[in-house]
VOGU-3710 file (C-alpha; in Angstrom, 3 decimals, decimal comma):
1> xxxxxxxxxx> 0,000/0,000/0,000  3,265/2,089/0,972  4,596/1,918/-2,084  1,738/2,154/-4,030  1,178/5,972/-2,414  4,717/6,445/-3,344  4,535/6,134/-6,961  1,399/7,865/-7,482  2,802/10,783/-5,490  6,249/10,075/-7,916
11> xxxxxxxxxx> 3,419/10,432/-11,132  1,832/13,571/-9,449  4,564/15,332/-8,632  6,098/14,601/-12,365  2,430/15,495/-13,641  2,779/19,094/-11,552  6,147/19,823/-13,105  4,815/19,812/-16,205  2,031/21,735/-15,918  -0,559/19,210/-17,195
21> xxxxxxxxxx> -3,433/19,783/-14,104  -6,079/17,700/-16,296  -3,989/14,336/-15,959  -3,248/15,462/-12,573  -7,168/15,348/-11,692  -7,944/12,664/-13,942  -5,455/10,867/-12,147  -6,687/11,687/-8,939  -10,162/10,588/-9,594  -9,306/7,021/-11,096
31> xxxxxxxxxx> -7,293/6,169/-8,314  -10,325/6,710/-5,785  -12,422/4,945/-7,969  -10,178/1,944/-8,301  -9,369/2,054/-4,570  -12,877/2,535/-3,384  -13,949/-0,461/-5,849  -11,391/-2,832/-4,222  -12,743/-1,863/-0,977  -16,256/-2,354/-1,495
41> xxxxxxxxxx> -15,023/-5,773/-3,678  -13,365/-6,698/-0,741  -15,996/-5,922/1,851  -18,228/-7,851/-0,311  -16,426/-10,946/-0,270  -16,141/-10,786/3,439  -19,431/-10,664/3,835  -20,110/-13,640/1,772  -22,167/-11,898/-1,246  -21,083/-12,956/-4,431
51> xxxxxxxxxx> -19,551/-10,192/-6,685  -18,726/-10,932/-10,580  -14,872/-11,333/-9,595  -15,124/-13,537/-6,328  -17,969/-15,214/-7,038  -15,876/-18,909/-5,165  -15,225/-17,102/-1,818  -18,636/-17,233/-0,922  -19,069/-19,319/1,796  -22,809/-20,168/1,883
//
């Protein structure tokens, strides 16, 4: 998780220097949507519903 923060700060940063503050967002906003999906994937499958990815773990 550590190092996953690290090189999307690494990107950002790079993204800043440049001067490109679309990418920077659109960056932004597709990493929250890819980390809020895992979490709600992962909640999901802890809970035992069956998602389209997990659809084995359930344990009923």
């Amino acid at each position: 998780m550590k190092r996953d923060i690290s090189l999307l700060s690494l990107g950002l940063a790079s993204l800043l220097h440049r001067k490109e503050k679309y990418l920077f967002y659109l960056v932004i906003l597709g990493y929250m949507v890819f980390y809020l999906g895992k979490q709600c994937a992962e909640h999901d499958a802890r809970h035992g519903y069956n998602t389209q990815r997990m659809e084995t773990t359930s344990p009923n």
